[in-house]
N, C-alpha and C positions, 0 to 999 in steps of 0.2 A: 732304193735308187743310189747306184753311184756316186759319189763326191765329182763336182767340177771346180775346175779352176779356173779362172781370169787374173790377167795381170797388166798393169798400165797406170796411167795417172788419172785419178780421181778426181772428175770435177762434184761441186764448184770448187775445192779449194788445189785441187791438180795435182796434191801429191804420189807421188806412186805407191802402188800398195798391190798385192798381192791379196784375192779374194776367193774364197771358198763358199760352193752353193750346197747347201745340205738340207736337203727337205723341206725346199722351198724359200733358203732365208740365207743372208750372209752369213757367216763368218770367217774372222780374220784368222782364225787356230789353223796351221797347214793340216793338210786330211793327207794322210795316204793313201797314194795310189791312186789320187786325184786327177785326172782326164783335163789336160790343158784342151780349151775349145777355142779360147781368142787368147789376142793382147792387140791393145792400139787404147785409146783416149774410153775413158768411161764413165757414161754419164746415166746420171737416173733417168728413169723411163719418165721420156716425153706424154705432155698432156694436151688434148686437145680440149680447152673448155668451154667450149661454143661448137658442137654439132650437133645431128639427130639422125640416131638410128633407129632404124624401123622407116624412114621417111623419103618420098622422092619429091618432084616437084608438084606431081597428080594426088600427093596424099601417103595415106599409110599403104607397106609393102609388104610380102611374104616373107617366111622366116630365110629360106634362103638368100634372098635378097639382104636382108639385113647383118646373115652370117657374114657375109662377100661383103660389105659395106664394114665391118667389125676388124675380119682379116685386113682387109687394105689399110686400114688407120693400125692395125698392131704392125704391120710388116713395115710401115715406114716412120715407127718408132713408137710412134702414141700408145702406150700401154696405160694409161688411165682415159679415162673420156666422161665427161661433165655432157650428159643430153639434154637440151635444151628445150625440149620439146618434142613430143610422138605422140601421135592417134594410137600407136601399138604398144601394145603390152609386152617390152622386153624384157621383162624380170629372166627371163630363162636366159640369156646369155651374163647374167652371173653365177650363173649353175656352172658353165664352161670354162675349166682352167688352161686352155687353149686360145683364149676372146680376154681383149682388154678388161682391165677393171672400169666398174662403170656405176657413175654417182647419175643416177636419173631425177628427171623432172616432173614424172608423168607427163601429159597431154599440156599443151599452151591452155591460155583464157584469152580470148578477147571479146572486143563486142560484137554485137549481129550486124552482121554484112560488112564488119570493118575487118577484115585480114584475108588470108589465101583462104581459097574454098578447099574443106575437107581435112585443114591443119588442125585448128583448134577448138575448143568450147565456145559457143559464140553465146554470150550472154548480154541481159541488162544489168545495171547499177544493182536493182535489188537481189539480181541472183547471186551478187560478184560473191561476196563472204561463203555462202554456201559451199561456191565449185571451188573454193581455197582453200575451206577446211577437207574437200574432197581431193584435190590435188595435193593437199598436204600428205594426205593420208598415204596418196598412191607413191608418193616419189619416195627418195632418198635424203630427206631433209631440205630440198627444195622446191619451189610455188615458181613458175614462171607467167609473166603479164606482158600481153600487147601493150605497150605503154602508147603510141599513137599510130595513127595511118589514116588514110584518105577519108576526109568526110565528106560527102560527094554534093551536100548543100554545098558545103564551102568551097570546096574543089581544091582541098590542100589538106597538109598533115593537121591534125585535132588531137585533144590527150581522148583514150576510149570512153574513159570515164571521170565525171565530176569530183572535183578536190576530195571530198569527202569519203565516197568509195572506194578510189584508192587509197585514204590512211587507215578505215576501216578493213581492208584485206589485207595489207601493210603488217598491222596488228594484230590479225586474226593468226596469220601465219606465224609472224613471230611466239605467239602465245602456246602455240602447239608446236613450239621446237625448230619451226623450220623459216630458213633465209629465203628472202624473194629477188628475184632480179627481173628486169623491163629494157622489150627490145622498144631502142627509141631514137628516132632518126632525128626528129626534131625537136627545137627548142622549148616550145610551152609547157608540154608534160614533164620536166627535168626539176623545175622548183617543186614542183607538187611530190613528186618521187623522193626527193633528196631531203624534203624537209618530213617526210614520213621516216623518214629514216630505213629507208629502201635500201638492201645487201648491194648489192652491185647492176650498173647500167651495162646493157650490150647495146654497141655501134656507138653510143655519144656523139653522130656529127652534132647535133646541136648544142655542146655546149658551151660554156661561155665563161670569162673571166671569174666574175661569181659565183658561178655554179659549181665551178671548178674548187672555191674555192670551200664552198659547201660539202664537196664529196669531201675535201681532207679533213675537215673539221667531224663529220660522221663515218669517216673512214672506209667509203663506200666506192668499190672495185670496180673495173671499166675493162671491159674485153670489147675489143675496137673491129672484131674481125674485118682485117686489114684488109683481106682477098675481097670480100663480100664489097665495101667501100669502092673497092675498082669498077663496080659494076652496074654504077649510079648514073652514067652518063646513059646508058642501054633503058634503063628503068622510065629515065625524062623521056626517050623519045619515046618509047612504048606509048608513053602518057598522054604526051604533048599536044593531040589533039581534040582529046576528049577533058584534060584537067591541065589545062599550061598555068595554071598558078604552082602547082607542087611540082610541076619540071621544072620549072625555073627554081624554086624551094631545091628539090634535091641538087641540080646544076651548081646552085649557090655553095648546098652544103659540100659538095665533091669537091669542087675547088679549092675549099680553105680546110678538107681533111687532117692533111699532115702536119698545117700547122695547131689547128685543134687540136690531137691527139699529144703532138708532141706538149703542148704548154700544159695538160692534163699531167705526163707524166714530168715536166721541169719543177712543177709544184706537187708532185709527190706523190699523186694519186696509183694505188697499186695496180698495174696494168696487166694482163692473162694475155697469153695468144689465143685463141680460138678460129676457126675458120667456117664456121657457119657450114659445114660441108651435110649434105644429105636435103637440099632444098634445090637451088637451082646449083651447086658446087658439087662435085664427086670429093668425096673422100679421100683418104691420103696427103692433104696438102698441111699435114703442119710445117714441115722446113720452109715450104714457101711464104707462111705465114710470118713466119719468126724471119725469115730473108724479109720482108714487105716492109715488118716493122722496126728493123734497120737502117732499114733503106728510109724510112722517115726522119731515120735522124736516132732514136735508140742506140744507145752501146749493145754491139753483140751481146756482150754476158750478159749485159740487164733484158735483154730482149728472151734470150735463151732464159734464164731463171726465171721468167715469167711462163716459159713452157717446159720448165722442167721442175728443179726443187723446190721452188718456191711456190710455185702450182699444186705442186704435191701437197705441201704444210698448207695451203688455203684449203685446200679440201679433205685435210686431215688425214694425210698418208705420212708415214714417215720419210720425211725430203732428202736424208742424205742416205748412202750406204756402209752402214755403221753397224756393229758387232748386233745380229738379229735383227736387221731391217730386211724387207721382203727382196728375194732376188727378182727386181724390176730392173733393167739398165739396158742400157743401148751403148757398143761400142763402134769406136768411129776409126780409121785407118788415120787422121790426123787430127788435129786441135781443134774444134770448131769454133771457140774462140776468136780464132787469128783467120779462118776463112767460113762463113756460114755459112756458105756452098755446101760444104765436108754433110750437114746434116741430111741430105738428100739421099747420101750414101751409106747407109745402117753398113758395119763389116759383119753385126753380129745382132742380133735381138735377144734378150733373154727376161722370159715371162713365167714367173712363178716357180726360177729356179731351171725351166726348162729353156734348150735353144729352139727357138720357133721360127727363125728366118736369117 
């Protein structure tokens, strides 16, 4: 294959540079006869780390489905994708050097009759360790856990499982190599999680001054999917006839979102974009994601390096574009920096060395 060329300033650090794609990988050596394809602002390939492909909101989907679900997140920049959970077996869209790079989770855990029907492993306490050394097995060095949802005695958010359970799968996972993370809306399950010394929480409305200050002390990661959060006020009323203690619970928790999320990342706590896309969100919204978490009060660039370089190095990608780093980058017509708008607008995609949109 042909040598291409790119030329612009490099983020994160912006300086300009001139980049050559040779069989799939940077480098900075000029190539002859090299095929200028872009110039404008160039930034490593955006991550979305909080989605699920394979998934819709009825459950697991056909492989078409989930091609078209894979292209929409590469086309509008997300060239890495952290899945968070799927009933399907995508192993084969990392056969595709056309389809994001992609760090799977295998299938969710939660307990029986506590989550979406047809999402995940619905287990007891005594089965938890089992299906985590079995989701260990299936993913890519991560276990994902219903951390709480509706318990319908109570008629409000509940941890799935007793203190114990959780630091026993906690453990198990870690023992066999791989990080765990818990989607967890509310506050009870978060001491239990954080003093297990649980990878990373997704959504955190519930956390709290303490708890907060727990994740910095265990150095434990918070993907806030900002979009998802928007969509708490829909969820109460759905609710609010049959369990108005957790409408009033989520109401509560949507309200004081942005100020949560923000005091998480004022104390330090490492913050991801993700958009929770492939459940009840369509795909494609990382810009909007990275715009959300902005708009909470994040500095652009910190908001972007949590969906770009910096997302990269958490999940073990090489984060910058450096002499043999993979040709992963998204070019943009102006600074996204100065407007996140610009992210919306890919001028150029380039995945594996190839331009794909």
């Amino acid at each position: 294959m042909a040598a291409l060329h790119v030329s612009g300033p490099v983020l994160p650090d912006g300086e300009p540079r001139d980049l050559y794609l040779v069989d799939g990988r940077v480098t900075l050596e000029p190539q002859s006869g090299a095929e200028t394809v872009a110039a404008g602002w160039i930034v490593p390939g955006l991550v979305d780390a909080h989605c699920h492909l394979g998934l819709d909101d009825q459950g697991g989907v056909e492989e078409a489905t989930t091609e078209e679900q894979a292209r929409t997140d590469r086309d509008a920049g997300a060239l890495l994708l952290r899945d968070c959970g799927s009933p399907v077996d995508t192993r084969w869209v990392q056969e595709r050097d056309d389809l994001p790079r992609l760090v799977r989770m295998g299938r969710h855990i939660a307990r029986t009759r506590r989550y979406i029907r047809n999402f995940a492993h619905e287990v007891e306490p005594d089965e938890l360790v089992a299906t985590v050394e079995q989701e260990a097995a299936r993913g890519d060095g991560w276990v994902k856990l219903v951390g709480d949802w509706i318990e319908r005695d109570r008629g409000d958010l509940a941890p799935s499982w007793p203190a114990d359970a959780f630091t026993a799968a906690i453990e198990t996972a870690h023992a066999l190599g791989a990080r765990v993370t818990a989607h967890c809306f509310g506050t009870e399950v978060l001491p239990i999680l954080i003093d297990a010394g649980i990878d990373c929480i997704e959504h955190g409305t519930g956390l709290t001054t303490d708890l907060i200050e727990g994740m910095v002390a265990h150095g434990t990661a918070l993907v806030p999917t900002a979009l998802q959060l928007d969509n708490f006020p829909q969820y109460a009323d759905q609710a609010a006839d049959k369990f108005p203690a957790y409408a009033a619970t989520i109401r509560d928790l949507h309200s004081r979102r942005r100020d949560t999320i923000m005091a998480a990342y004022e104390a330090g706590v490492p913050i991801y974009a993700g958009t929770d896309a492939g459940g009840v969100l369509p795909h494609g919204l990382i810009a909007d994601e990275v715009r959300e978490l902005a708009a909470y009060g994040i500095p652009v660039e910190e908001a972007l390096a949590g969906a770009s370089w910096r997302a990269r190095d958490w999940l073990g990608l090489n984060p910058l574009l450096d002499e043999g780093a993979p040709a992963d980058f998204v070019v943009y017509d102006a600074d996204p920096r100065q407007d996140v708008t610009v992210l919306a607008r890919p001028a150029r995609v380039v995945l594996r060395g190839a331009v794909v949109a």
